[in-house]
SERO-4910 file (N, C-alpha, C, O; in steps of 0.05 Angstrom, whole numbers):
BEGIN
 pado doro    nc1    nc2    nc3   cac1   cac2   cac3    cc1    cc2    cc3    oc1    oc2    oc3
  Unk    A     17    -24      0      0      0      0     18     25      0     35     32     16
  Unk    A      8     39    -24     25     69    -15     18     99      5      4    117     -4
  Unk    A     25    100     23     25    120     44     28    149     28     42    150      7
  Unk    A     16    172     37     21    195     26     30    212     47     15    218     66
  Unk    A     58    221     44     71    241     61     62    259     77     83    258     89
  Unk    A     49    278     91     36    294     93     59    321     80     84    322     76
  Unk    A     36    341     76     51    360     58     47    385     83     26    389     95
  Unk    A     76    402     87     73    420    113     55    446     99     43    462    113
  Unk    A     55    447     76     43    478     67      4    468     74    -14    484     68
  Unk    A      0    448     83    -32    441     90    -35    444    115    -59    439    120
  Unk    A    -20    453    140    -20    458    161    -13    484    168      6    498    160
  Unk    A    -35    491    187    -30    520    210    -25    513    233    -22    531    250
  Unk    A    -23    482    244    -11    475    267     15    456    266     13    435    253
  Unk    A     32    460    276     58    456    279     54    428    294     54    409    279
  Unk    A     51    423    314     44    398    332     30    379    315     38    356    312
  Unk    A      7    389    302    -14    369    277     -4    353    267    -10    329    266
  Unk    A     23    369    253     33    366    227     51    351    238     50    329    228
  Unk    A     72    352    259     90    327    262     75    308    270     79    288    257
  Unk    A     47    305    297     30    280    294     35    269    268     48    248    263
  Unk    A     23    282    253     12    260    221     36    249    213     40    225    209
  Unk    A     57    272    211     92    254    197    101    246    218    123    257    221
  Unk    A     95    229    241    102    214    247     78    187    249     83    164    254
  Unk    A     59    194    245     43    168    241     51    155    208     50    132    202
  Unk    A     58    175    193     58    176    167     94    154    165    101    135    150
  Unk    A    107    170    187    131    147    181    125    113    199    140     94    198
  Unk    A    108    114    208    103     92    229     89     67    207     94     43    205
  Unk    A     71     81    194     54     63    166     80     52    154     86     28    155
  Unk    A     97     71    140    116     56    123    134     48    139    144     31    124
  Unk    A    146     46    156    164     28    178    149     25    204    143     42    221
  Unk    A    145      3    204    129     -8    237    149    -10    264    144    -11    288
  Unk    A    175     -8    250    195     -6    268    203     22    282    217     26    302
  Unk    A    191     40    266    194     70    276    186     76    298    167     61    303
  Unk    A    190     95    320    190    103    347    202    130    352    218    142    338
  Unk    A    190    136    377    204    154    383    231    157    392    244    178    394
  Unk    A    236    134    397    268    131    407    280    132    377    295    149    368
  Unk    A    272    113    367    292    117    328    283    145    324    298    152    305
  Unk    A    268    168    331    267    193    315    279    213    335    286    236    330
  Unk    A    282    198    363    309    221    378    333    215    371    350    233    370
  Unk    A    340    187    363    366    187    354    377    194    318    400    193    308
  Unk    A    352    198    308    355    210    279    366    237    286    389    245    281
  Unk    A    343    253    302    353    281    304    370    285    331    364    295    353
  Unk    A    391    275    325    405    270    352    394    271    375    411    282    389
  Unk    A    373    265    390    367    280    407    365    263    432    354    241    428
  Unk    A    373    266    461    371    249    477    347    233    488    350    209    489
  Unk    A    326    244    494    308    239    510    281    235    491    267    254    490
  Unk    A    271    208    473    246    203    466    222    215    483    203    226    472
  Unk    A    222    212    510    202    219    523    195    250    522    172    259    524
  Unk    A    217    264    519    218    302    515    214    300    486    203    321    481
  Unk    A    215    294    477    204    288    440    186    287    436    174    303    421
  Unk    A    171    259    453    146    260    445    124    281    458    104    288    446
  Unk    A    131    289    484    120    316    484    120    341    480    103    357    487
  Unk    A    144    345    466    144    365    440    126    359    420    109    378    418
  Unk    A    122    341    404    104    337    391     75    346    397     62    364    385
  Unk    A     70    335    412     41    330    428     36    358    432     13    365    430
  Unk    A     53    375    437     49    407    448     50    411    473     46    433    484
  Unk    A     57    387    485     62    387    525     92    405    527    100    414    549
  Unk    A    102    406    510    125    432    522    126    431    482    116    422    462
  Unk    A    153    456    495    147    472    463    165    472    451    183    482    464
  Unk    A    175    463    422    192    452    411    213    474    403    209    494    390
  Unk    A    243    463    416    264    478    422    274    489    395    266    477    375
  Unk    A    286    502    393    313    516    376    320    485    358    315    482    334
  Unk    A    330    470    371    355    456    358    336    429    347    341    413    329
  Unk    A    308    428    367    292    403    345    286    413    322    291    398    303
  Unk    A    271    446    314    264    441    299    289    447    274    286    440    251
  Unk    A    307    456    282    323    459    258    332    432    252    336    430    228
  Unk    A    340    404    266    343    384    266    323    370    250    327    349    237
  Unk    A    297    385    253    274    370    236    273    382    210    269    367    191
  Unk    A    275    407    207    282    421    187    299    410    168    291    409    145
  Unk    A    322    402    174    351    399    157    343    367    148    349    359    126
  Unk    A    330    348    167    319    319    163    299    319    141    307    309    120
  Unk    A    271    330    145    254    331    139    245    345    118    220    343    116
  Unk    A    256    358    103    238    373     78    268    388     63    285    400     75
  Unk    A    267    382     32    274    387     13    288    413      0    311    416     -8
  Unk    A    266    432      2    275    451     -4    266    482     14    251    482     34
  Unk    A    278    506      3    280    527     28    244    532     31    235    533     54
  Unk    A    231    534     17    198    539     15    193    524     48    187    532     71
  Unk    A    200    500     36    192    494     63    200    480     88    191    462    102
  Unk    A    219    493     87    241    500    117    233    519    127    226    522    150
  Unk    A    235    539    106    217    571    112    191    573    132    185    585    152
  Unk    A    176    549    110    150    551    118    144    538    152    129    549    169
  Unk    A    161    513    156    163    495    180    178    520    200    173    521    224
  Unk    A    191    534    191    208    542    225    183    569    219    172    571    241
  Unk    A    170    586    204    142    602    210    125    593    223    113    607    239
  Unk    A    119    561    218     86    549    231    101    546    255     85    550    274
  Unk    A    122    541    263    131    528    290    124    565    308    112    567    329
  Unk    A    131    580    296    133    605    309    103    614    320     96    622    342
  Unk    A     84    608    291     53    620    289     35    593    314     14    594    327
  Unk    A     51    578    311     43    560    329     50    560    363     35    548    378
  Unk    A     65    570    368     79    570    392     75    601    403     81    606    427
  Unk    A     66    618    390     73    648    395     44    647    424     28    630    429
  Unk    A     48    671    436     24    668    458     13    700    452     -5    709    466
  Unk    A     24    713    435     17    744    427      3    746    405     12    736    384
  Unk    A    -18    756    405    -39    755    379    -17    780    349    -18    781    324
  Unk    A     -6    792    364     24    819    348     32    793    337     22    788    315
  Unk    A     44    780    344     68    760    336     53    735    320     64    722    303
  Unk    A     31    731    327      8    713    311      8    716    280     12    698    264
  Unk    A      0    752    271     -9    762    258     22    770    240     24    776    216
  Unk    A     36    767    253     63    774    241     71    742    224     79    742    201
  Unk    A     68    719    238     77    710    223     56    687    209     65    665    202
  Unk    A     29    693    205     14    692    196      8    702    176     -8    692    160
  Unk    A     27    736    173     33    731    144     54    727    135     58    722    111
  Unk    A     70    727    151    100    701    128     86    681    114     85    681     89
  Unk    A     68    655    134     62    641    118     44    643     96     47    629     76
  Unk    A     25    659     97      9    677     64     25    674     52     26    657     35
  Unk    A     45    691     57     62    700     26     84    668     21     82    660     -2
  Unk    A     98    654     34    105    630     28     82    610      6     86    602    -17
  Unk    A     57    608     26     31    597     10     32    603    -22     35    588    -41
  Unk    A     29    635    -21     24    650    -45     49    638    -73     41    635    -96
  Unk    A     65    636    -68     91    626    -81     90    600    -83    105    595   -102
  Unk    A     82    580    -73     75    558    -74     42    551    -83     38    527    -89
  Unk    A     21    567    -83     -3    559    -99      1    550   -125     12    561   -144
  Unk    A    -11    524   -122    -11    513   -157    -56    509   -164    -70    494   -177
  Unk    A    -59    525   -152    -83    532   -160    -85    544   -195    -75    563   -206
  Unk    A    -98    527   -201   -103    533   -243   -135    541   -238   -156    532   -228
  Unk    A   -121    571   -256   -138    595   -261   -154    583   -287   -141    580   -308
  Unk    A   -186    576   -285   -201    570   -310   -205    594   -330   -208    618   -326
  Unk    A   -203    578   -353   -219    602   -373   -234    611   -358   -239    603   -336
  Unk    A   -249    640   -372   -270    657   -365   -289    641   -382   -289    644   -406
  Unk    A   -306    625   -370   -329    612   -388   -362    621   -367   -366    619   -343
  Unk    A   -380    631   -393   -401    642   -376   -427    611   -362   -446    612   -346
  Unk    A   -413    588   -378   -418    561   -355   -418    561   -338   -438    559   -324
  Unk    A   -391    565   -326   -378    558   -302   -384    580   -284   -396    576   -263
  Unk    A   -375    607   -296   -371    628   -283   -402    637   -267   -404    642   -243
  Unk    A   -426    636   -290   -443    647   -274   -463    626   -264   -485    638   -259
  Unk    A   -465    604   -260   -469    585   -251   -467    579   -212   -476    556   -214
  Unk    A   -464    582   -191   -451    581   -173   -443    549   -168   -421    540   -159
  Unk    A   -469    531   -177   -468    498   -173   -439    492   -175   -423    486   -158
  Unk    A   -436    495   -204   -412    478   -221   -383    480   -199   -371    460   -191
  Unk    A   -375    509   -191   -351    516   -166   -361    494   -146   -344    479   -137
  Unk    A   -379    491   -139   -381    475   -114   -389    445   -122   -388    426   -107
  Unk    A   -396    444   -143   -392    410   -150   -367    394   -161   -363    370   -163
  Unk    A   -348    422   -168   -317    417   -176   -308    410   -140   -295    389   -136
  Unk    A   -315    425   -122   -303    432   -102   -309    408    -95   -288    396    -93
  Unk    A   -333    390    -90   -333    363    -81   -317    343    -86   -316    324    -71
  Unk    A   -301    346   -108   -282    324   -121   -256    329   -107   -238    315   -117
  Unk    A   -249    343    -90   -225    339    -77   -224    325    -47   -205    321    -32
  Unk    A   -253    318    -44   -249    300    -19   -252    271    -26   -270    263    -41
  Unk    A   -232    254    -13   -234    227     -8   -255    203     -7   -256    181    -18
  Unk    A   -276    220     18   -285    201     24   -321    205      5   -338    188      4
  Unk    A   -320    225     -3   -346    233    -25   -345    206    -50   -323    199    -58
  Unk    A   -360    198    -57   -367    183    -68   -375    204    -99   -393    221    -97
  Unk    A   -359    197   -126   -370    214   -149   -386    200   -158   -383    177   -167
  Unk    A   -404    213   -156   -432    200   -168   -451    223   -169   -445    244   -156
  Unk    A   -475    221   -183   -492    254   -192   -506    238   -167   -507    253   -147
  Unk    A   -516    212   -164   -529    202   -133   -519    210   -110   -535    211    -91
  Unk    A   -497    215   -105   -483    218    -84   -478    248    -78   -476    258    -55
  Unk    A   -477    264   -104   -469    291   -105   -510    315    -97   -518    333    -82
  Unk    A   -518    301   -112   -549    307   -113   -559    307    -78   -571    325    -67
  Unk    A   -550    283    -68   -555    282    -37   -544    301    -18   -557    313     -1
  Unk    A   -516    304    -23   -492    330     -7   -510    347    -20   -527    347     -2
  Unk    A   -516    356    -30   -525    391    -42   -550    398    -38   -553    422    -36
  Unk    A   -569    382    -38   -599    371    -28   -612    390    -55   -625    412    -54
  Unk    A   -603    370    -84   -620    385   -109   -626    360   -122   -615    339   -114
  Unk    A   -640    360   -140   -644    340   -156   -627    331   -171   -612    348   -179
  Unk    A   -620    306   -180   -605    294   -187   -598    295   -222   -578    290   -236
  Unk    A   -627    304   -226   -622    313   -263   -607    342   -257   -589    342   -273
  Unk    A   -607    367   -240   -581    378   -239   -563    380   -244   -552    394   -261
  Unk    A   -550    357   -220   -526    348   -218   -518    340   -249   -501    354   -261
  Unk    A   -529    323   -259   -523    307   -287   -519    325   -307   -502    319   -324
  Unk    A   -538    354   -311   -535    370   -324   -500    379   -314   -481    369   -326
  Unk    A   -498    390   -299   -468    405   -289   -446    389   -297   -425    397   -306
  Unk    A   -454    365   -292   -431    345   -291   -415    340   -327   -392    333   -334
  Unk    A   -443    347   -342   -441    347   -362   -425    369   -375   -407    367   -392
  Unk    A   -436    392   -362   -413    421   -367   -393    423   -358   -377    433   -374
  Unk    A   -382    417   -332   -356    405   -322   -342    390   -343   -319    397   -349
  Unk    A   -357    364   -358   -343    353   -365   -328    357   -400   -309    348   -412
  Unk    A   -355    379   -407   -348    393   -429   -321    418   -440   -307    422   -460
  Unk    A   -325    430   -409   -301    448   -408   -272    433   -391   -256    446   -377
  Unk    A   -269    402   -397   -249    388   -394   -238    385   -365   -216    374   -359
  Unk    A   -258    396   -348   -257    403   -322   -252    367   -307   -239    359   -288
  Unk    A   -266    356   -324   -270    326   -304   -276    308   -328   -281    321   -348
  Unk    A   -276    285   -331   -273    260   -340   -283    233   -328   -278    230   -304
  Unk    A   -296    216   -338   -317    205   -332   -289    158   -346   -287    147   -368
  Unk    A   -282    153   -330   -264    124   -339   -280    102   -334   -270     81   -340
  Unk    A   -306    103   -324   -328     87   -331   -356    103   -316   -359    120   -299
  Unk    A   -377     84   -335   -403     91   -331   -404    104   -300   -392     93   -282
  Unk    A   -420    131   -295   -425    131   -271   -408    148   -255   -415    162   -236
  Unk    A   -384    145   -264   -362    148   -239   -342    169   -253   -331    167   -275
  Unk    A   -340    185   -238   -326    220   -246   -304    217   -222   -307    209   -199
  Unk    A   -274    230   -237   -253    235   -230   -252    271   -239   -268    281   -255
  Unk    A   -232    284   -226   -235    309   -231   -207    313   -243   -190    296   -238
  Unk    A   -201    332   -259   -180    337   -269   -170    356   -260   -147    360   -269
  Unk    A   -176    369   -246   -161    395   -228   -162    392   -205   -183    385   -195
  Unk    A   -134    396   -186   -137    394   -158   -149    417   -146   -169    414   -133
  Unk    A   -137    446   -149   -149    466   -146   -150    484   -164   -136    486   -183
  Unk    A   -172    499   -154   -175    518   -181   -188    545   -172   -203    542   -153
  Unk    A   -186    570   -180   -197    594   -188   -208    604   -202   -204    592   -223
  Unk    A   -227    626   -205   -233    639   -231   -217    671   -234   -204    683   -217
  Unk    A   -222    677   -259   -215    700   -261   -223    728   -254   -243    733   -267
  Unk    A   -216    749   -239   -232    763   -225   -230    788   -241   -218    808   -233
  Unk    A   -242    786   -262   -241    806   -286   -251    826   -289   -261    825   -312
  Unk    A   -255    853   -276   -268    877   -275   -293    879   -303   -288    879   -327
  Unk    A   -320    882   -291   -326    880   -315   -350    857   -330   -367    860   -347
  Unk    A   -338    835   -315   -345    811   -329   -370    800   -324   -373    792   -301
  Unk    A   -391    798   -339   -413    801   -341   -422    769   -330   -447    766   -328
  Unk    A   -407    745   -323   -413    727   -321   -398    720   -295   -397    696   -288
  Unk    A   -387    740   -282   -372    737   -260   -404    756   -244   -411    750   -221
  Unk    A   -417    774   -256   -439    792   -244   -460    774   -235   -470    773   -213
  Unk    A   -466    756   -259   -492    734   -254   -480    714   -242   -493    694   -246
  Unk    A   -454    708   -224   -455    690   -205   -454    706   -179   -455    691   -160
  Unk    A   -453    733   -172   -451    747   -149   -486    750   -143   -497    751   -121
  Unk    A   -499    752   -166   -527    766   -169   -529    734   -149   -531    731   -124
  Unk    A   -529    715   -168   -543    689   -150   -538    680   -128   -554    669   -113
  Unk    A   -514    685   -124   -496    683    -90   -514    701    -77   -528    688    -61
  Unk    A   -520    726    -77   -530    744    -57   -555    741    -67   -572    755    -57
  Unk    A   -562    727    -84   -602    726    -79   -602    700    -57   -618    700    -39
  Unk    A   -585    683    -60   -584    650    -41   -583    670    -17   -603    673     -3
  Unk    A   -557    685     -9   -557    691     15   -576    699     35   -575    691     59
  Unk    A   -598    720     22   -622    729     21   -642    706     31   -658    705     50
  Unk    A   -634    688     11   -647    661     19   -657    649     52   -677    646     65
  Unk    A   -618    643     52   -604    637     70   -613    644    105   -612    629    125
  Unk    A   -622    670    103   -634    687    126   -655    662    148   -652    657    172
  Unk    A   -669    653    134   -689    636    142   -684    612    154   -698    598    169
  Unk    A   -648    609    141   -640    582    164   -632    591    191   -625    613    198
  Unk    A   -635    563    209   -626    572    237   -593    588    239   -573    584    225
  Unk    A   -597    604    259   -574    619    273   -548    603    272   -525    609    265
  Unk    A   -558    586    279   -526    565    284   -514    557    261   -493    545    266
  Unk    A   -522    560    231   -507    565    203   -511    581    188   -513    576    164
  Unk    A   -513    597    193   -521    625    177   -514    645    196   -519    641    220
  Unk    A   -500    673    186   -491    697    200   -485    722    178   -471    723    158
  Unk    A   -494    732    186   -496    766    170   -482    790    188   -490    796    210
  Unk    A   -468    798    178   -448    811    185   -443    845    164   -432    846    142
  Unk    A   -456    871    180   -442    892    167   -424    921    183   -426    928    206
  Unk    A   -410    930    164   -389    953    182   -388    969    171   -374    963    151
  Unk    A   -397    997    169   -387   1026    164   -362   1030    166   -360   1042    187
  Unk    A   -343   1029    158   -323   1035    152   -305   1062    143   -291   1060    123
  Unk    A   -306   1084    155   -284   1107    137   -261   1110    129   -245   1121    144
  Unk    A   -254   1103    109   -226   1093     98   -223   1111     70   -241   1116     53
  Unk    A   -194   1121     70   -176   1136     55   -179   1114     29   -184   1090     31
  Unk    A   -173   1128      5   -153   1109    -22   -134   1091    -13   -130   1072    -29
  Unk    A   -119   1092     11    -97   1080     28   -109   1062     38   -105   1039     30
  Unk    A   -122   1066     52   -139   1053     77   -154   1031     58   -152   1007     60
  Unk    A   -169   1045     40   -193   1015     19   -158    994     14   -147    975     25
  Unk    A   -151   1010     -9   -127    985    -18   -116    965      8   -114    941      5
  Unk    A   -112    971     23   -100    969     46   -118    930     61   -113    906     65
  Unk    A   -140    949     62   -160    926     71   -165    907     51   -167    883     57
  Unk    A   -168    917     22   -178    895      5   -146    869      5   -149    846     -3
  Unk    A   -121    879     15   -104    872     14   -105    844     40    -98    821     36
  Unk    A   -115    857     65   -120    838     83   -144    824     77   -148    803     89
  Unk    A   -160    834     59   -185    812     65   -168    794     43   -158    777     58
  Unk    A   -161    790     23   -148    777     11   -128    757     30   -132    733     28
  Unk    A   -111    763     45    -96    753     61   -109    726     86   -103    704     95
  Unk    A   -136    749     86   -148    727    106   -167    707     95   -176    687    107
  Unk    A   -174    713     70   -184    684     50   -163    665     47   -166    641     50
  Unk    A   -138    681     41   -109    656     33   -120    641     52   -131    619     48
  Unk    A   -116    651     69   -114    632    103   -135    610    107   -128    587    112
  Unk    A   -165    618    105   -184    615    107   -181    589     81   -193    568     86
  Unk    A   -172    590     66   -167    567     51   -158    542     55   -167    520     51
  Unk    A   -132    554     68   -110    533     75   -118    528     98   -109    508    107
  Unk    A   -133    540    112   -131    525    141   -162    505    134   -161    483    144
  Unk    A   -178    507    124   -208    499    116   -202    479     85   -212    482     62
  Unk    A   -176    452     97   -167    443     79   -175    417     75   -167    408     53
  Unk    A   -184    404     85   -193    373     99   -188    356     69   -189    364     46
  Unk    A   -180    326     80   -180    313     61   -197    294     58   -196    278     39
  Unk    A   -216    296     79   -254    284     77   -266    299     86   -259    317    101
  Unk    A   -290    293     77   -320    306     81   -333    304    101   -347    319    115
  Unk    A   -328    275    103   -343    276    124   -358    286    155   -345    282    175
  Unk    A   -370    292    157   -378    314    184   -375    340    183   -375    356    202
  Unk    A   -371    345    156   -374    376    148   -392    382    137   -409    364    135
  Unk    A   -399    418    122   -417    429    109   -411    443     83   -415    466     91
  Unk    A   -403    446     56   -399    467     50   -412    496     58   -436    499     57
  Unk    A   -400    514     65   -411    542     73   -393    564     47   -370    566     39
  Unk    A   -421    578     41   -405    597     22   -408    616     34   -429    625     44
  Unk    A   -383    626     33   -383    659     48   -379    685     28   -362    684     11
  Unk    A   -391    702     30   -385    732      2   -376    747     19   -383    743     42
  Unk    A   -359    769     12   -345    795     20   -362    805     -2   -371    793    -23
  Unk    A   -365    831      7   -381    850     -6   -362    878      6   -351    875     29
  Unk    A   -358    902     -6   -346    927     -3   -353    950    -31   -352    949    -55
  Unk    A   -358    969    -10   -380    984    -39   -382   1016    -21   -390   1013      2
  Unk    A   -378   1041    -28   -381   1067    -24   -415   1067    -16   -432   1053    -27
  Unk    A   -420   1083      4   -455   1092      8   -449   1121      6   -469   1134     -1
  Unk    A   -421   1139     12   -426   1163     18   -398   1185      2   -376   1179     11
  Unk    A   -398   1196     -8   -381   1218    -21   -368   1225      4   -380   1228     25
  Unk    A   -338   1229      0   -324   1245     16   -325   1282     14   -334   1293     -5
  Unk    A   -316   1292     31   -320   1322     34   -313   1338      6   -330   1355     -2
  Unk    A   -293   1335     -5   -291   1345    -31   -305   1345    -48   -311   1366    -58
  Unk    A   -315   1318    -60   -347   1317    -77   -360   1330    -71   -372   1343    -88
  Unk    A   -368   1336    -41   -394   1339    -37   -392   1371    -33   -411   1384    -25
  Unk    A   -364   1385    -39   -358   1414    -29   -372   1415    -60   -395   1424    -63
  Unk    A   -360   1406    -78   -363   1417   -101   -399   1417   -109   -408   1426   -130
  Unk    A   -412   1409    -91   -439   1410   -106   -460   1424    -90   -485   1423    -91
  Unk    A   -439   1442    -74   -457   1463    -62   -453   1488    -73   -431   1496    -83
  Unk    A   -476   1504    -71   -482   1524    -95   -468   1554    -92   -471   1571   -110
***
């Protein structure tokens, strides 16, 4: 059986992530331990190891560069491992946020997210993004039966989409029934303008509208007045961007199970002229 590595750019927790690579080395050698991984990384004491790991004390200077120099390939992500150990360990929300965005911008350089054509299928559709989005978990079953049930729509739907998915080369069908996806991740293009990027926001915020009527406990509406400079807008659209990166990578799972898809919209939009406009239109 082949074991799959865990990959550190899928983690915001430092402790998580050696759990898994070390369960991950335990599958492919049954002989592995904590004693064989103190004496890999020189280190005396298995028992102070394994509660470094665990997060019962906090992993020193010299493990993690020891794990560092062992454990991963190239600088991306050495970079990225001695950041999460930091963003992980820090007890200051300053120092959180600091290196919370190191890892953004590491992420950002390492996204192999493929940007789709601008197709007015896909684009103004909302289904099709979130029936692509199903195909990256494991334990989902591809099937328009299986997909029709998670989404709670009819199943001639599904069959329709699956069909346009499979038209714009998005996914591929290697027997009756049964859909593989051809993209691991993906984007669209955020094209000023785009008239098929408009009729998927139009339908997102008529659903949301919808949405109101479900219970409190999955659904939340959220607004802020805001007074912000030309500085100040760029500024923010810059962090809300930053905190989607995040919101990505941390909302990464490799099953479904016991989850929900939730779609969330940012919305940002002028209600009021600043003092200069409004000097100019007095008489």
């Amino acid at each position: 059986m082949k074991y799959i590595k865990p990959q550190v750019f899928d983690y915001l927790d430092a402790y998580q992530y050696l759990q898994d690579y070390y369960a991950f080395r335990k599958k492919v050698d049954v002989g592995f331990s904590y004693e064989a991984w103190a004496a890999e990384l020189n280190f005396n004491s298995r028992s102070f190891l394994r509660m470094m790991i665990h997060g019962k004390k906090k992993l020193t200077e010299k493990i993690v560069a020891s794990l560092a120099e062992i454990s991963f390939l190239t600088p991306d992500e050495r970079d990225y491992f001695f950041c999460l150990v930091k963003y992980t360990q820090t007890s200051t929300l300053k120092e959180k946020q600091i290196f919370g965005q190191k890892l953004i911008q590491i992420l950002k350089r390492q996204s192999s997210a493929q940007v789709l054509a601008e197709s007015e299928d896909f684009i103004s559709n909302p289904l099709l993004p979130r029936l692509l989005s199903l195909f990256s978990y494991d334990d989902v079953e591809k099937s328009s039966v299986s997909f029709a049930q998670i989404l709670g729509i009819r199943e001639e739907q599904v069959i329709q989409a699956l069909e346009i998915l499979h038209k714009l080369a998005l996914i591929e069908q290697p027997q009756k029934g049964v859909w593989i996806s051809k993209v691991v991740a993906f984007k669209v293009p955020d094209n000023k303008g785009s008239l098929n990027l408009r009729k998927f926001h139009e339908k997102s915020l008529a659903e949301a509208l919808k949405a109101f009527d479900l219970p409190q406990e999955v659904r939340r509406y959220k607004s802020l007045l805001l007074p912000m400079t030309t500085e100040d807008y760029h500024t923010f659209n810059q962090l809300l961007d930053d905190f989607a990166k995040e919101q990505m990578v941390r909302h990464n799972p490799k099953t479904y199970s016991g989850r929900r898809l939730f779609q969330v919209n940012f919305n940002i939009y002028p209600v009021s002229e600043d003092l200069t406009t409004t000097e100019s239109f007095r008489p």
